[in-house]
N, C-alpha and C positions, 0 to 999 in steps of 0.2 A: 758424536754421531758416527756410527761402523758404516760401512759401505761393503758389498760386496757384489760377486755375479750373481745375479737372481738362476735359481734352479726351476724349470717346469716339470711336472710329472707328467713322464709320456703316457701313451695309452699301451701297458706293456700287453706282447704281442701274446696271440691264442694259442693253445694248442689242439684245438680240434673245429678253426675254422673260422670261427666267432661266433658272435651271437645269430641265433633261427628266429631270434622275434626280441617285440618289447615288449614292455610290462609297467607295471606296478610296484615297488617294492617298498613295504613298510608303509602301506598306505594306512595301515590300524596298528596298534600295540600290537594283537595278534597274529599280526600276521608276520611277527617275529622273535618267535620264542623261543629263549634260550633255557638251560640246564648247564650246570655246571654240575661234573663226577667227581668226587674227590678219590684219590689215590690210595686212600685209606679211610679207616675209621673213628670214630675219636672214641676214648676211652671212659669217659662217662663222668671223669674226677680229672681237679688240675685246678691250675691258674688262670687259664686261659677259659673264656667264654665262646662256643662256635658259636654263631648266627647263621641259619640260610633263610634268607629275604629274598623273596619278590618286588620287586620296583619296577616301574610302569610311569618313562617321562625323567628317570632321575641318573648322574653318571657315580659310576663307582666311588670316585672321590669325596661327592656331596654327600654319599651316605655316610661312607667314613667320617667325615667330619660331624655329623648329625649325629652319629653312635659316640663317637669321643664328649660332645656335647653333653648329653644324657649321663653318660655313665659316669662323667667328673672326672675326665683319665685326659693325658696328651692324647695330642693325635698320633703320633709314634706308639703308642701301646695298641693302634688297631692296625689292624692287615686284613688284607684278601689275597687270595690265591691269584684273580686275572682281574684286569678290567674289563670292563662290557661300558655296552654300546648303549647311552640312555632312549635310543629310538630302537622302541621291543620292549617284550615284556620278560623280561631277565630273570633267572633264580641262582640266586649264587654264596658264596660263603663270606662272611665274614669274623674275625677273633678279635676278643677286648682281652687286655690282660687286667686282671682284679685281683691282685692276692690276697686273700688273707680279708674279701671280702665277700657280701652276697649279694646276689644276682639283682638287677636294678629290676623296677619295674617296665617292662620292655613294653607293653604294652600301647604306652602313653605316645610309645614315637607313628604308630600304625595312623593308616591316611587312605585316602584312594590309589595312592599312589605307593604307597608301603607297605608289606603284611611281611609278619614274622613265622617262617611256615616251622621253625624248629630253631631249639636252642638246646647245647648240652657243651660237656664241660669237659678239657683235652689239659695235658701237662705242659705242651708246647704248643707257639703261636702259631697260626696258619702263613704258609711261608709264598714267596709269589712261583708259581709255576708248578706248585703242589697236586695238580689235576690230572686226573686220565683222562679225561675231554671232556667236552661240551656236546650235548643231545641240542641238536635242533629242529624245529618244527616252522617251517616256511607258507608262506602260500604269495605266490604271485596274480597280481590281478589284472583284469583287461586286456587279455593277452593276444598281438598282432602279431604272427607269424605262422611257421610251418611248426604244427604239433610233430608230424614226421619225425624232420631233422631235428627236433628238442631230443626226441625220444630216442635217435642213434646216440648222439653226442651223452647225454646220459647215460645211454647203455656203454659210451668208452668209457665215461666216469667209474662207472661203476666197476670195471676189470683192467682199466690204465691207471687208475688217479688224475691228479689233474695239478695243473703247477701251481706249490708253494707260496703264491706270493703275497705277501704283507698286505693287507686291505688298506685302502685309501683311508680310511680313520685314523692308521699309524702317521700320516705325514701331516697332518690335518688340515683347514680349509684351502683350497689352492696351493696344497704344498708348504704352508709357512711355515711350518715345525722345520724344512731342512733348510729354508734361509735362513730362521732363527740360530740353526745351529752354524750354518757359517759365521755371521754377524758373529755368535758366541767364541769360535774360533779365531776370530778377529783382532778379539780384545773386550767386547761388548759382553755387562755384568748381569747378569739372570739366578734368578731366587732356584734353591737348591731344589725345588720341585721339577722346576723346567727344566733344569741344565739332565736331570737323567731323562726327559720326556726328548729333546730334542736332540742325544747323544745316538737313544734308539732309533728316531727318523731316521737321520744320519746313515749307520750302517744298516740297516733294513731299504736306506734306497737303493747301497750300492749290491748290499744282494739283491735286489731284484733286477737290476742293470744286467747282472750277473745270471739269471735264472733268463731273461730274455733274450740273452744270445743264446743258449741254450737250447729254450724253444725254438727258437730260428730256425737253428742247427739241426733242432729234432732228436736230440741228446738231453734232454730234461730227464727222460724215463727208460734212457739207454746211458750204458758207462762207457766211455773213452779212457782211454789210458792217460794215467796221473792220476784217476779218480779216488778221493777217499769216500766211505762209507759209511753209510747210517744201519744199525744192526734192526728192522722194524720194532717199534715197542718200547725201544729203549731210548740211553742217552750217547752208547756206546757207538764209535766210530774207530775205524779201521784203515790203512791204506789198502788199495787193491793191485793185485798184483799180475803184472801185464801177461805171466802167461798162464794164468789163472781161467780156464775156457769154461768155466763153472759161473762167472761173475756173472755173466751177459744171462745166464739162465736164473740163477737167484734174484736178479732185478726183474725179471718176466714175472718170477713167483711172486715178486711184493716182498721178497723175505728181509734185501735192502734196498737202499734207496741213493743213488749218487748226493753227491752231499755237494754246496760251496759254501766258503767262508761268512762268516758274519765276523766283518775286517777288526783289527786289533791289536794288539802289542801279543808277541808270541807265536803260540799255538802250531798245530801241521797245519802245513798247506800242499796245497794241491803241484803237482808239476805235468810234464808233457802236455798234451791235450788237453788236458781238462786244467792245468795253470797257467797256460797261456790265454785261456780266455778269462781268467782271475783278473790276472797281472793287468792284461790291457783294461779292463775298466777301473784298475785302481789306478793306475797310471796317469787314463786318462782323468781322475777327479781327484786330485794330488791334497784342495785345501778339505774335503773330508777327509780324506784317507790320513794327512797328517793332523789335521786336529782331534779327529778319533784316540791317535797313539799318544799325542801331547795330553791329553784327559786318562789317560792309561787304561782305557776299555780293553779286557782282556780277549782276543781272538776266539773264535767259535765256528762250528759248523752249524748248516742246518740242512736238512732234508730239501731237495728240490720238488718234493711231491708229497702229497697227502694219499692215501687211501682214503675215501670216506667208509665208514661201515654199516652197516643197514642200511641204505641208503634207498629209497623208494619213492615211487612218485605216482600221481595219480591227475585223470583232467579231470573237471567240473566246468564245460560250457567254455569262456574262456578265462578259468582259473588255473593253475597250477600250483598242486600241493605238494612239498616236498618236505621229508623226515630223512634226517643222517647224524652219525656221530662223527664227530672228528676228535683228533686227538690235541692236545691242549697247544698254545701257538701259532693252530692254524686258522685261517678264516672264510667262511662261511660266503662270504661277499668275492672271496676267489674262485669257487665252485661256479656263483649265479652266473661271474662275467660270461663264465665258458659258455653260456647261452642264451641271458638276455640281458637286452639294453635296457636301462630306464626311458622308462615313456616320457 
């Protein structure tokens, strides 16, 4: 039996105020649908089998396993790009590898719950993170507050972004994905699926530790000196350079985005201004921060901010409908907090 300090997940801070009402959310399948975009096309010949399925109730996992099932393959010969959220009605990819064989009868696996909206045939697997983002299509129900203030804070969404931060699904119920990873840390033995589900809690809590000084500060969607940089679009980053009087205007544009660590063995990091408020939250969380490095997760930035794009909204009485694309990593449920609480 491991023992450790149990972790709570605060309620990481707004940046435009908090929420103008309650609501609704995902009270129907529909009224949480997802799209995934793939980053490319597949080429029509290959090894590999795409899948894009609709599932309605089911989590990314379960399919996978259901598709390895049917086809007579390991489960390591399937992949998907992202996970999604079995609460929604998802459309997303998944790849079988079959060589040198023919396409199963897919049909058989379809349910109320499963349809197979296309199948075609790529040289390589689908890899995870392989997306230009996710379309989403929302609607929030029964909604208790000021339409007004939804409709400002929106409209900062829509020309600020809005902070980065990992959806409560990544830590999962009450957080126990990052206790598990202490416990794991510990000494405590977890089957090779958990140990990378609860390495990512892990540093995705302490970036958002990190993104909510931040917002505090009021520096999520402004550069301080030491900051490194996200190139928009890409995966490139950059250090920024303090007398650089062009930065603070290219962040205004959206064209980058101030960046902090996703903690790890290596990598650049941040110094001045923008590493000291790195430092003191890994400092202060010493048994992630080493047990992250002792698992050799390699160091990473990420974007302190989203752009959504197309982003639009509409009322209906007291509904709220909302449509955006985000870019793959980000989450959907970071947008809502910026406005409403669950009822």
């Amino acid at each position: 039996m491991y023992t450790t300090a149990q972790i709570d997940i605060p309620n990481w801070p707004y940046a435009f105020g908090g929420p103008s009402g309650t609501g609704d959310i995902k009270a129907e399948a529909d009224d949480f649908v997802v799209e995934e975009i793939l980053s490319f096309t597949p080429q029509g010949s290959g090894e590999h089998i795409f899948l894009y399925i609709e599932k309605v109730g089911e989590n990314t996992e379960y399919v996978a396993r259901l598709l390895a099932r049917h086809a007579g393959v390991r489960q390591r010969d399937v992949s998907y790009a992202g996970m999604k959220d079995r609460h929604g009605r998802t459309r997303q990819w998944f790849s079988v590898w079959l060589p040198g064989k023919e396409d199963p009868d897919w049909s058989g696996l379809e349910s109320d719950n499963l349809r197979i909206l296309q199948t075609i045939r790529h040289a390589r697997k689908l890899k995870r993170g392989v997306l230009a983002g996710n379309r989403f299509s929302l609607v929030v129900r029964n909604w208790q507050g000021s339409q007004d203030v939804a409709d400002r804070q929106l409209q900062q969404i829509q020309t600020q972004g809005f902070p980065n931060y990992f959806g409560a699904q990544r830590f999962g119920h009450h957080g126990q994905n990052i206790n598990r990873a202490l416990a794991m840390f510990a000494g405590s033995k977890v089957k090779r699926e958990q140990r990378s589900l609860y390495l990512s809690a892990a540093r995705s809590y302490l970036f958002n530790l990190i993104l909510g000084l931040r917002v505090d500060k009021g520096s999520w969607n402004w550069p301080l000196t030491g900051d490194i940089f996200n190139l928009a679009g890409s995966h490139s980053c950059f250090v920024g350079d303090a007398a650089d009087a062009g930065l603070a205007e290219r962040v205004a544009q959206a064209d980058i985005h101030p960046t902090a660590v996703m903690w790890g063995k290596g990598g650049i990091l941040a110094d001045a201004e923008a590493g000291a408020i790195e430092n003191a939250v890994i400092a202060a969380n010493p048994l992630l921060a080493e047990g992250l490095v002792a698992f050799e997760l390699e160091a990473d930035r990420r974007p302190l901010r989203v752009m959504p794009q197309s982003l639009s909204w509409q009322w209906q009485a007291d509904q709220l409908q909302l449509n955006f694309t985000l870019p793959a990593g980000s989450y959907a449920t970071a947008l809502l907090r910026e406005i409403v609480a669950e009822s």
